[in-house]
Structure formats: structure tokens, C-alpha cells
C-alpha distance (Angstrom), angle and dihedral (degrees) to the residues before:
residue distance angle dihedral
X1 . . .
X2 3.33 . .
X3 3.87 125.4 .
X4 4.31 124.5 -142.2
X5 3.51 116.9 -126.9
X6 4.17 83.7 -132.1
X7 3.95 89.6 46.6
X8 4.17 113.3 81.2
X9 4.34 106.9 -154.2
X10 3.86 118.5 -154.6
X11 4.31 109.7 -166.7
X12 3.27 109.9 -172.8
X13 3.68 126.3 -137.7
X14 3.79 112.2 -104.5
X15 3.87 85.9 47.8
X16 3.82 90.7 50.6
X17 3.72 87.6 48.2
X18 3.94 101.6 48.4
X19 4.15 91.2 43.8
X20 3.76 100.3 31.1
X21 4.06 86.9 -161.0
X22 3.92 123.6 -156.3
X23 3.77 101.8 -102.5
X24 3.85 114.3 -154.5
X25 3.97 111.9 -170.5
X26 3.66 87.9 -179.1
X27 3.34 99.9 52.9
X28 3.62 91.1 22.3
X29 3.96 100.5 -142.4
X30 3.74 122.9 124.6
X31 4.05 114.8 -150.6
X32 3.51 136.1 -178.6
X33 3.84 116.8 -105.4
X34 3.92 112.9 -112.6
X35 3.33 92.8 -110.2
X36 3.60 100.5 56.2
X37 4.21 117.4 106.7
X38 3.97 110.6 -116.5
X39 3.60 89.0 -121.8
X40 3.99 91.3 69.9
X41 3.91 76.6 66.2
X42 3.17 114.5 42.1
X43 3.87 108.8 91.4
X44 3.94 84.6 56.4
X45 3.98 109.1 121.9
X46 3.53 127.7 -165.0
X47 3.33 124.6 -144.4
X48 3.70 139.5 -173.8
X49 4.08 121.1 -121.8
């Protein structure tokens, strides 16, 4: 998922925890490792700035 620059993102921590996403700051996207279930996803929303 990538992140806008104009668009601020707050993850909490238990979802952090259970998906344990690759975080790039540089190209500031978070995603899921491959080995994570859908269902760790699925109450993510996305929504436009």
C-alpha cells in the first residue's frame, strides 16, 4: 500500500504486531509479508486525502 506524501497513516500496535509489515521509509509504503494470512488485512481501509 502505498502512502501520499499529503496523507498522515497511524498503525496501531496490535495490528503491527499480528502482520509485522515491511516498512519502507524511503519509499514510504508499508506491505504485508508473504507469509501473512489475508485476514490479518482485511479490516484495512483506504482512504483518499
Amino acid at each position: 500500500m502505498d502512502i501520499p506524501e499529503s496523507c498522515d497513516v497511524m498503525l496501531g500496535m496490535p495490528w503491527l504486531e499480528e502482520v509485522n509489515p515491511i516498512i519502507d521509509w524511503t519509499a514510504k509504503s508499508v506491505r504485508p509479508r508473504p507469509q501473512t494470512a489475508m485476514s490479518s488485512t482485511e479490516n484495512v481501509t483506504e482512504t483518499a486525502c
